[in-house]
GUGUFI-528651 format. One record per residue: residue number from 1; residue in three letters; x, y, z of N, C-alpha, C in turn. Coordinates in steps of 0.02 Angstrom, whole numbers, padded with zeros to 5 digits, always signed. Example, Ala and Ser with C-alpha at 12.3 -4.5 7.8 and 13.67 -1.06 7.14 Angstrom:
+-----+--------+--------+--------+--------+--------+--------+--------+--------+--------+--------+
| num | residu |    n_x |    n_y |    n_z |   ca_x |   ca_y |   ca_z |    c_x |    c_y |    c_z |
+-----+--------+--------+--------+--------+--------+--------+--------+--------+--------+--------+
|   1 |    ALA | +00660 | -00284 | +00390 | +00615 | -00225 | +00390 | +00660 | -00165 | +00390 |
|   2 |    SER | +00642 | -00112 | +00354 | +00684 | -00053 | +00357 | +00645 | +00002 | +00394 |
+-----+--------+--------+--------+--------+--------+--------+--------+--------+--------+--------+
//
This chain:
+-----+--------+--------+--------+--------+--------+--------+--------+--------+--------+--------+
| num | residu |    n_x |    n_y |    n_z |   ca_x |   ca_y |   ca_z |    c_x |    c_y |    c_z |
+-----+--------+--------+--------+--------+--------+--------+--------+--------+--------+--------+
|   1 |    UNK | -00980 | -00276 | +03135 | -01020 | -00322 | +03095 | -01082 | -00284 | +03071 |
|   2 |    UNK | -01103 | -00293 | +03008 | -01154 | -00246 | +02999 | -01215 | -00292 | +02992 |
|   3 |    UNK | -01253 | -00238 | +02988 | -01329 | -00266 | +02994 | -01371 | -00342 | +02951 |
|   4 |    UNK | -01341 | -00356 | +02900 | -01328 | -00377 | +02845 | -01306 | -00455 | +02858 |
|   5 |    UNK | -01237 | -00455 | +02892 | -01200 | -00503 | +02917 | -01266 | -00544 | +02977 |
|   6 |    UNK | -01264 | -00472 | +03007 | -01322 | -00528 | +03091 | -01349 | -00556 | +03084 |
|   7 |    UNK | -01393 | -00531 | +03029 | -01473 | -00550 | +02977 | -01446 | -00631 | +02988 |
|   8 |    UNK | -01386 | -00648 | +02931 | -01388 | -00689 | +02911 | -01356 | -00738 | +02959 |
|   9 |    UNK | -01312 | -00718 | +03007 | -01296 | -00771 | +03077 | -01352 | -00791 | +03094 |
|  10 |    UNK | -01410 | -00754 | +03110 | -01460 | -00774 | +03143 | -01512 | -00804 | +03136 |
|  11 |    UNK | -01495 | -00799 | +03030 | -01555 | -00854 | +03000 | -01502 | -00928 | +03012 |
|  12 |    UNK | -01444 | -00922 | +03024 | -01385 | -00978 | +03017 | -01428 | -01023 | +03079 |
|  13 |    UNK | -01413 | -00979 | +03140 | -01406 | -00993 | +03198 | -01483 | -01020 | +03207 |
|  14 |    UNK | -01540 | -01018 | +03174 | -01623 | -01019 | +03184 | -01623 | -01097 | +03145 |
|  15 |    UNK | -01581 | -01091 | +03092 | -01572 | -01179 | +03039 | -01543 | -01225 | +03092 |
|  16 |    UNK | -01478 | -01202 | +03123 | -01453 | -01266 | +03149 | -01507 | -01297 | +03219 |
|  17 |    UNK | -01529 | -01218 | +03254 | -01573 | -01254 | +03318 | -01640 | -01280 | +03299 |
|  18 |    UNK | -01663 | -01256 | +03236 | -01714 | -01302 | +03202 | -01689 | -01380 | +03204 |
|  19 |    UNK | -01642 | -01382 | +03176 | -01610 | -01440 | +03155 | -01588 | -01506 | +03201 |
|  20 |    UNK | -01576 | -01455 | +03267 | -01575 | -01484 | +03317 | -01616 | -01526 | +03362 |
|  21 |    UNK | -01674 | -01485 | +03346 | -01739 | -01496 | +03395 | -01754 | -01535 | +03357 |
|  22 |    UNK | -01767 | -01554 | +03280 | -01789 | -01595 | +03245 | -01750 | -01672 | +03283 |
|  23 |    UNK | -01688 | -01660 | +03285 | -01645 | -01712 | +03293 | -01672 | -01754 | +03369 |
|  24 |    UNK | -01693 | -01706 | +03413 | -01703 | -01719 | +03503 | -01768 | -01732 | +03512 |
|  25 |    UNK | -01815 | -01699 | +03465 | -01902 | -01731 | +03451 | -01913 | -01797 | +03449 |
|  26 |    UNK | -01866 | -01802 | +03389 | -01906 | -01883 | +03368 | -01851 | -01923 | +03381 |
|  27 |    UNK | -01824 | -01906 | +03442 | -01763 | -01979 | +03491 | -01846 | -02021 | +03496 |
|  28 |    UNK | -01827 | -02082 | +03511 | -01904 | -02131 | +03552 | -01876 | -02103 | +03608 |
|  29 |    UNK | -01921 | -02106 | +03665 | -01931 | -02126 | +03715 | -01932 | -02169 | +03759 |
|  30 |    UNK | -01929 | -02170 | +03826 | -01929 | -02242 | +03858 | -01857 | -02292 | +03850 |
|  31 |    UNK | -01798 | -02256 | +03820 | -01738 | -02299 | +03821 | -01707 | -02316 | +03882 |
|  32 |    UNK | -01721 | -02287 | +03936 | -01702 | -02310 | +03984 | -01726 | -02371 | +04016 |
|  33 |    UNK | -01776 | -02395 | +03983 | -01827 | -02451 | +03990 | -01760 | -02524 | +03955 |
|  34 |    UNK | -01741 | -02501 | +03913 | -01722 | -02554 | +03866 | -01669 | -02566 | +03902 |
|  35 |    UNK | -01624 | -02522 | +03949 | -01558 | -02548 | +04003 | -01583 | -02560 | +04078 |
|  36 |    UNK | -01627 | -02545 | +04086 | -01634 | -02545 | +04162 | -01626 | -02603 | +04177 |
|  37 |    UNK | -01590 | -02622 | +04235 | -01572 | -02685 | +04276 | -01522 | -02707 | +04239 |
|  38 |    UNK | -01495 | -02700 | +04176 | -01442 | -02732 | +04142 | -01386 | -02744 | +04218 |
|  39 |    UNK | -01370 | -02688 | +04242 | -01306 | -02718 | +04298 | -01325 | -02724 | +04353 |
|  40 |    UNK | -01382 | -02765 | +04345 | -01384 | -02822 | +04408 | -01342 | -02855 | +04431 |
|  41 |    UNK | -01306 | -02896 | +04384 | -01279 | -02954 | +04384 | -01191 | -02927 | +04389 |
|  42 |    UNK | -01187 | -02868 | +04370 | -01113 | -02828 | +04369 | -01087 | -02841 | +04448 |
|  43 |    UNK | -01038 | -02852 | +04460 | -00997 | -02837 | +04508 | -00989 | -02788 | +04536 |
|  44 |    UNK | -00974 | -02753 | +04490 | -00940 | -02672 | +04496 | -01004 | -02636 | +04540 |
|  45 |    UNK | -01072 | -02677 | +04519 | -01137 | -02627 | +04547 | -01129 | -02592 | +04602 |
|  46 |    UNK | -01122 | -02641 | +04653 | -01133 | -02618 | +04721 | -01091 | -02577 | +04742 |
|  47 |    UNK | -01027 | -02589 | +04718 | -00964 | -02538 | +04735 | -00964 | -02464 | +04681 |
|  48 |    UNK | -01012 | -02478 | +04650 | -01053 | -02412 | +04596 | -01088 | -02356 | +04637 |
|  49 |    UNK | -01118 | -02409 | +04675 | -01176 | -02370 | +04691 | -01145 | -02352 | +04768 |
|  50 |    UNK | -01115 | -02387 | +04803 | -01074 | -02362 | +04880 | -01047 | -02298 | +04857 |
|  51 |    UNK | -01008 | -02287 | +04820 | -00956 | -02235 | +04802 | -01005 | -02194 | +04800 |
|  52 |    UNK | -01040 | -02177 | +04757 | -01083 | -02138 | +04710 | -01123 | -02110 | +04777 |
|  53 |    UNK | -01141 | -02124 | +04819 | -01176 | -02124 | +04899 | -01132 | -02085 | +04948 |
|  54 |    UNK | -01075 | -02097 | +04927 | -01016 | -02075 | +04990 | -01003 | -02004 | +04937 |
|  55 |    UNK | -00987 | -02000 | +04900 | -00989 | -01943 | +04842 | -01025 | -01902 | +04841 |
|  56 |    UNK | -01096 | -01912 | +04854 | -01144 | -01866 | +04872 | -01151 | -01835 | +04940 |
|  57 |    UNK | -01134 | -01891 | +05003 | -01138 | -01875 | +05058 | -01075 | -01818 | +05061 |
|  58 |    UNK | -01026 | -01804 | +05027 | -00972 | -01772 | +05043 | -00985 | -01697 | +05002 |
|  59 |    UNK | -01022 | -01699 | +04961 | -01042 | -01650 | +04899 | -01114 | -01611 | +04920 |
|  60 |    UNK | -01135 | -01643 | +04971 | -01195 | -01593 | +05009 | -01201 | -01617 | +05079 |
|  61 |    UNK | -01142 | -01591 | +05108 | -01138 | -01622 | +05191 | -01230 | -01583 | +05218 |
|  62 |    UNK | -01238 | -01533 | +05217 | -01304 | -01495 | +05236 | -01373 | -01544 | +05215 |
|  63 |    UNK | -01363 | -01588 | +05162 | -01431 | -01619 | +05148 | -01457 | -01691 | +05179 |
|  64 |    UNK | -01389 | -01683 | +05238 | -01423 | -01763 | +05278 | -01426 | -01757 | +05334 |
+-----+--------+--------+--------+--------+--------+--------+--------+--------+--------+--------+
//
């Protein structure tokens, strides 16, 4: 690949992560605000959150 080619991958590659960061800047913030507690009322919760507990306990036996 010559010198020429890189140049221009790398002005490629400098647009899209511009482009990116533009995109991940101006998300709002605080969306986790707008679901929190939504599955209170879920069923599934508690057996969400058991699993998810036993899953961890098995995935770092050393951290309990």
């Amino acid at each position: 690949m010559s010198t020429q080619m890189l140049e221009q991958e790398i002005t490629a590659l400098k647009q899209r992560v511009e482009a990116i960061e533009k995109q991940v800047i101006n998300q709002p913030r605080g969306g986790w605000e707008a679901i929190a507690g939504k599955a209170r009322d879920d069923d599934l919760f508690e057996e969400a959150m058991k699993l998810g507990a036993e899953w961890r306990t098995r995935a770092n036996p050393e951290g309990r």
